[in-house]
C-alpha positions as CSV (number, residue, x, y, z in Angstrom):
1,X,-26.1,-18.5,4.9
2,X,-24.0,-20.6,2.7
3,X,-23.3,-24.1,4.4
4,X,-23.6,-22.9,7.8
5,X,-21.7,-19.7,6.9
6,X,-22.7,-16.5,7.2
7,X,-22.3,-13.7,4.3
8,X,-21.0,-11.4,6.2
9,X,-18.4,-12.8,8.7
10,X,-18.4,-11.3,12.5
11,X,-15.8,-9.3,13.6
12,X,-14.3,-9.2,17.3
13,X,-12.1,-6.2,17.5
14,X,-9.0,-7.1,19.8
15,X,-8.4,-3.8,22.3
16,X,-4.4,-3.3,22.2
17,X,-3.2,-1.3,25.4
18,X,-1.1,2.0,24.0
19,X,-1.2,4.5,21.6
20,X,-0.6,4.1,17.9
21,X,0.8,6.2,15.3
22,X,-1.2,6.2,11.9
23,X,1.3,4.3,10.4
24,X,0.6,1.1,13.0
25,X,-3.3,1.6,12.6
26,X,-3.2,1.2,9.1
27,X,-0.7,-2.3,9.7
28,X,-2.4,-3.7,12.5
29,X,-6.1,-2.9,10.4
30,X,-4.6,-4.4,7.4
31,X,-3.2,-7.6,9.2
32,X,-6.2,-8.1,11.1
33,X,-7.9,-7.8,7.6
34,X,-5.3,-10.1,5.9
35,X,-6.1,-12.6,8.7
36,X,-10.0,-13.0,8.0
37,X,-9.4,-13.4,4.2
38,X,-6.9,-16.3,4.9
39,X,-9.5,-17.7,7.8
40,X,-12.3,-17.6,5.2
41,X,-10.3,-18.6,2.2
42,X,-11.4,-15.5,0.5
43,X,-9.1,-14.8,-2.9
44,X,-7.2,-11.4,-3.3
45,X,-5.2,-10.7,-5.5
46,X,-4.5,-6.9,-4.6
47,X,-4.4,-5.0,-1.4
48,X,-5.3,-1.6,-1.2
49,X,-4.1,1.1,1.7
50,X,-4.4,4.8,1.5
51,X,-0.9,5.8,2.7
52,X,1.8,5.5,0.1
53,X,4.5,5.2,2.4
54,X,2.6,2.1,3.4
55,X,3.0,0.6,-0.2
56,X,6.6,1.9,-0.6
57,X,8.0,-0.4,2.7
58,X,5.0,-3.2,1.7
59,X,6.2,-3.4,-1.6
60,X,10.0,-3.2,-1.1
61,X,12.2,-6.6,-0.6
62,X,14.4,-5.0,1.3
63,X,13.1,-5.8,5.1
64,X,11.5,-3.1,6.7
65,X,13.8,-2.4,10.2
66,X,11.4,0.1,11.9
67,X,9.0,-0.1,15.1
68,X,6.4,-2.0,12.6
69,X,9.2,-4.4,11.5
70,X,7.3,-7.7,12.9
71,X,4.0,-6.5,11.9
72,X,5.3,-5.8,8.1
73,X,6.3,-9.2,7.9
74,X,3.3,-10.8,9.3
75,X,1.9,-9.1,6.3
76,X,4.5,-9.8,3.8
77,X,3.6,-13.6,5.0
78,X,-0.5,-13.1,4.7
79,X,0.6,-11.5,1.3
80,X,1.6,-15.0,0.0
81,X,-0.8,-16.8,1.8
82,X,-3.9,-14.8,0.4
83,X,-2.6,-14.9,-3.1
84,X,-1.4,-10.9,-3.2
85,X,0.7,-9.7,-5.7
86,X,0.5,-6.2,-5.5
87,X,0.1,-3.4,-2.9
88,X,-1.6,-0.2,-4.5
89,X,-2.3,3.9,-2.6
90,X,-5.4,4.8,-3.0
91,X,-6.9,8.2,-1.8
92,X,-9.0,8.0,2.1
93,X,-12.2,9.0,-0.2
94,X,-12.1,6.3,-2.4
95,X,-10.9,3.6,0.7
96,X,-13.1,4.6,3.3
97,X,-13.4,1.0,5.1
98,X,-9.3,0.7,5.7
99,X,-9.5,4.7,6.5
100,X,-12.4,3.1,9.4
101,X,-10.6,0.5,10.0
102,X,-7.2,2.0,10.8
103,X,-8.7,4.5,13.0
104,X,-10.7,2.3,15.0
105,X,-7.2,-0.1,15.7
106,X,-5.0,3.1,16.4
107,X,-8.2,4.4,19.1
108,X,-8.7,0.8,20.6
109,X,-7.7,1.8,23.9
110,X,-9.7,5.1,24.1
């Protein structure tokens, strides 16, 4: 413990009623993840995801006008609030925690 916080925050997953594309897991698991870095003032300069069609609409200033479209700019919004500058792919084998992560928020009703 460091001033009365732990190391290694505690997570409460929040159970969403409905099923999820891929494409909403990996949001909703990167917003929730977006979320505890601003909550715990944690610095991050890059976000990593492991769909590239994720990077493509995070990346883009044009807004995004899909399904996702309020979820993509609750991101875009954590973006500059967490300090991120860049959205990178990466490959499920070397991103196993938002692979995890994105699963367990598009199963959270099951």
């Amino acid at each position: 413990m460091i001033k009365g916080k732990s190391l290694w925050p505690s997570l409460k997953s929040k159970p969403l009623l409905g099923r999820f594309l891929a494409e909403m897991g990996e949001f909703l698991a990167l917003r929730e993840g977006l979320q505890l870095a601003k909550l715990d003032n944690l610095p991050i300069q890059i976000a990593e995801v492991d769909a590239s069609n994720l990077v493509s609409i995070l990346n883009s200033n044009v807004s995004f006008l899909g399904d996702a479209c309020f979820i993509v700019n609750d991101i875009k919004a954590l973006f500059l609030e967490v300090g991120i500058y860049e959205c990178l792919a990466i490959p499920r084998t070397g991103n196993s925690l938002a692979h995890n992560l994105a699963r367990l928020a598009s199963s959270s009703n099951r």
